[in-house]
C-alpha positions as CSV (number, residue, x, y, z in Angstrom):
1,X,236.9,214.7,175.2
2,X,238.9,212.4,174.2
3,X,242.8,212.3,174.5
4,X,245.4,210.1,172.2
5,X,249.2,209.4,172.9
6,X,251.2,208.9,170.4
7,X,254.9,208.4,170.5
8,X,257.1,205.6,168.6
9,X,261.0,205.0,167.5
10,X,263.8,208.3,168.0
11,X,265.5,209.7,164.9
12,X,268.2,207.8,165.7
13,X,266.5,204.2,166.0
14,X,265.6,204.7,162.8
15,X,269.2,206.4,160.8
16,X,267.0,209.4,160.1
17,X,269.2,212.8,160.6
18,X,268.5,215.0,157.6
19,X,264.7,216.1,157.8
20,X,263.9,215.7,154.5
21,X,265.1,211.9,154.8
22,X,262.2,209.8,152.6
23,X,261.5,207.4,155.8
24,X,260.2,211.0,157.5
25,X,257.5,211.7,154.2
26,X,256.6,207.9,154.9
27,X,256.2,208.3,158.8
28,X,254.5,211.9,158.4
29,X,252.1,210.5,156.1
30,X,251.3,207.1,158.5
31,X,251.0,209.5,161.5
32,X,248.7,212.0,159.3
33,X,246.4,209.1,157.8
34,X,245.9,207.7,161.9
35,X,245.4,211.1,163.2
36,X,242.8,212.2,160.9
37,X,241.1,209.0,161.6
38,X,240.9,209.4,165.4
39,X,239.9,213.1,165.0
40,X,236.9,211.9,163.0
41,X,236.0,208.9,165.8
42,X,236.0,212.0,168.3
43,X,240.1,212.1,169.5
44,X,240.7,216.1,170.2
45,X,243.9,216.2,172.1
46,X,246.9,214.9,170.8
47,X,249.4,214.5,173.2
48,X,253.0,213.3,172.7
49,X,256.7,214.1,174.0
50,X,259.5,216.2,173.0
51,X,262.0,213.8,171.6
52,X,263.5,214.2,168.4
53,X,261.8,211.6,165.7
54,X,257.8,210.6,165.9
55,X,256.9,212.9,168.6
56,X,258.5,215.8,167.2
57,X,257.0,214.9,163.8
58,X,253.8,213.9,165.3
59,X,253.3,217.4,166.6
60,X,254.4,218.7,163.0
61,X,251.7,216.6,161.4
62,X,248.9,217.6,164.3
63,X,249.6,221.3,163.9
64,X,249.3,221.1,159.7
65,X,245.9,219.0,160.4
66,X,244.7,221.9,162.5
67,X,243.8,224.0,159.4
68,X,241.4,221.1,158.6
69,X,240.2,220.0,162.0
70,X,240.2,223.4,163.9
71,X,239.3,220.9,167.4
72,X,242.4,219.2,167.4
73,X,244.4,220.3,170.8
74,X,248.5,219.3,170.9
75,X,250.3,218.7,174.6
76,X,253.9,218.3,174.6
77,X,255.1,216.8,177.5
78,X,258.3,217.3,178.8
79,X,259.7,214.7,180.8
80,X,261.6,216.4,183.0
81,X,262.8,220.3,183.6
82,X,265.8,221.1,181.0
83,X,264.8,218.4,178.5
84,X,267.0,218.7,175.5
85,X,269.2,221.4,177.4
86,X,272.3,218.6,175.6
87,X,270.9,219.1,172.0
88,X,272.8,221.2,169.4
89,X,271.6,224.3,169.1
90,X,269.5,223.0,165.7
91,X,267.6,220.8,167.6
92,X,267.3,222.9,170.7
93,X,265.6,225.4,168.4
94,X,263.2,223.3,166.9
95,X,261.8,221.8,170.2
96,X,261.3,225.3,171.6
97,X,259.5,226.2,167.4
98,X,257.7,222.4,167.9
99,X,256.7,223.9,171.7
100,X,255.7,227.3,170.5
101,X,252.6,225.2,167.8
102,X,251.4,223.2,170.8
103,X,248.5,224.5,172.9
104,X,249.7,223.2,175.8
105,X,253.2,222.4,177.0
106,X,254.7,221.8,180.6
107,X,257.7,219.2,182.3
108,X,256.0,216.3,184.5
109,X,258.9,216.9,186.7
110,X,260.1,220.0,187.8
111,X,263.5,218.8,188.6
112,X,266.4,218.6,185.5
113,X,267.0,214.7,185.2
114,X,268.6,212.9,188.0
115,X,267.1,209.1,187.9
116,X,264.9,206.7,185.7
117,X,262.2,207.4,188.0
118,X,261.1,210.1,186.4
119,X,260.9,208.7,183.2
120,X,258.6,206.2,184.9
121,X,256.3,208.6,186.6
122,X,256.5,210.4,183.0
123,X,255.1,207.1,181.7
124,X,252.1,207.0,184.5
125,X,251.1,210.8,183.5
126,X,251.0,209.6,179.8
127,X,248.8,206.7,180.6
128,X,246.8,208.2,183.0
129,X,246.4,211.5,181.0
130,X,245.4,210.2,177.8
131,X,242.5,207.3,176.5
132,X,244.7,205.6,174.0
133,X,247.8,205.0,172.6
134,X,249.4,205.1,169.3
135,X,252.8,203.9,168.4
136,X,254.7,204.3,165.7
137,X,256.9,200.6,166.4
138,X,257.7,197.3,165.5
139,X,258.4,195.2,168.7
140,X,260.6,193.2,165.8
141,X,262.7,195.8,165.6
142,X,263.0,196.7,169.9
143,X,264.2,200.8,170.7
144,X,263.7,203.0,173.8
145,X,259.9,203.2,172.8
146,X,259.2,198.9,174.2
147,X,259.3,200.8,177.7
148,X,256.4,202.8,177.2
149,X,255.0,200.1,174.9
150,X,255.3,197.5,177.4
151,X,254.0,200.0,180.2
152,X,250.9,200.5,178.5
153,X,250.2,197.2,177.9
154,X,250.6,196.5,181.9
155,X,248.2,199.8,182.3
156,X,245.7,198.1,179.7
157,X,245.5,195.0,181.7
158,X,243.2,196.9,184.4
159,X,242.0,199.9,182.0
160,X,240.2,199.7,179.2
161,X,243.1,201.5,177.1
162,X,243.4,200.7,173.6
163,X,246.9,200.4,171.7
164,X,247.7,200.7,167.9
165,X,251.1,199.9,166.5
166,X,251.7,201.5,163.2
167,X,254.3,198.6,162.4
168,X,257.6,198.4,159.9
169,X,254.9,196.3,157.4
170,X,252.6,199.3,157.4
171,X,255.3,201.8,156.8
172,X,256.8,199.7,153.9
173,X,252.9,200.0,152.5
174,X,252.9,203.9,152.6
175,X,256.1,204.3,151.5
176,X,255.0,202.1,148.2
177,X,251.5,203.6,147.8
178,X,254.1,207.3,147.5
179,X,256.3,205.6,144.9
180,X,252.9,204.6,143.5
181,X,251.7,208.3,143.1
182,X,255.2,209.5,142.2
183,X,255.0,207.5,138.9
184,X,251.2,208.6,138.2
């Protein structure tokens, strides 16, 4: 079994609030292209976090892969009881639809959020749930995701735990090979 966390930049971070935005095709299609790769080197969980952005897309591109890679497990990991309880009713409904793909879904903490320690201890159940990491982030570009970035790093220094950055060069690469096969 092998488990793979990904997680990377918040709609926000990245001016994305429509979803049909072009910079969600190009992130959906990076995420896609990475996934299908680690299912085939053996990954069969994909695990990730309820925030609105990569991990909600990532669990959108793992459940459409399913249909070709019938192995693939999703997790989505709530930090924290109530998570997203704040969101507009939109987005409150499309965590609970993104939930209802997963295979597994449950809140590290049982509590509704009442300090940054539970973020960290959500950080330690990533890392120590999971083999690998893959982020969707530019440390060029710093958002909320160079905490988790920066505690994996700190967890690979005594585990062997591999990292991949799918960074803003990458990105600008998929976005031109889809401009590419627009014109063909």
């Amino acid at each position: 079994m092998s488990r793979l966390w990904i997680s990377g930049y918040r709609s926000y971070e990245l001016s994305v609030f429509q979803d049909n935005d072009p910079k969600v095709t190009v992130i959906k299609k990076a995420i896609t292209q990475s996934l299908s790769q680690r299912i085939e080197q053996g990954v069969d969980w994909l695990i990730t976090g309820p925030q609105l952005g990569v991990e909600q897309w990532c669990t959108e591109c793992g459940s459409e892969l399913k249909s070709q890679y019938p192995e693939l497990k999703i997790a989505v990991m709530l930090p924290f009881a109530e998570f997203g309880s704040q969101w507009n009713e939109n987005n409150r409904t499309k965590l609970q639809e993104l939930i209802s793909k997963a295979d597994f879904s449950d809140q590290v903490s049982d509590s509704p959020y009442k300090s940054p320690m539970q973020l960290k201890n959500y950080q330690q159940f990533m890392l120590s749930h999971t083999d690998e990491a893959l982020f969707i982030y530019d440390p060029e570009y710093p958002g909320k995701m160079q905490y988790d970035l920066e505690a994996a790093k700190s967890f690979a220094d005594a585990h062997p735990y591999p990292i991949s950055l799918i960074d803003f060069d990458e990105l600008q690469e998929i976005a031109t090979e889809i401009e590419e096969d627009k014109q063909e």
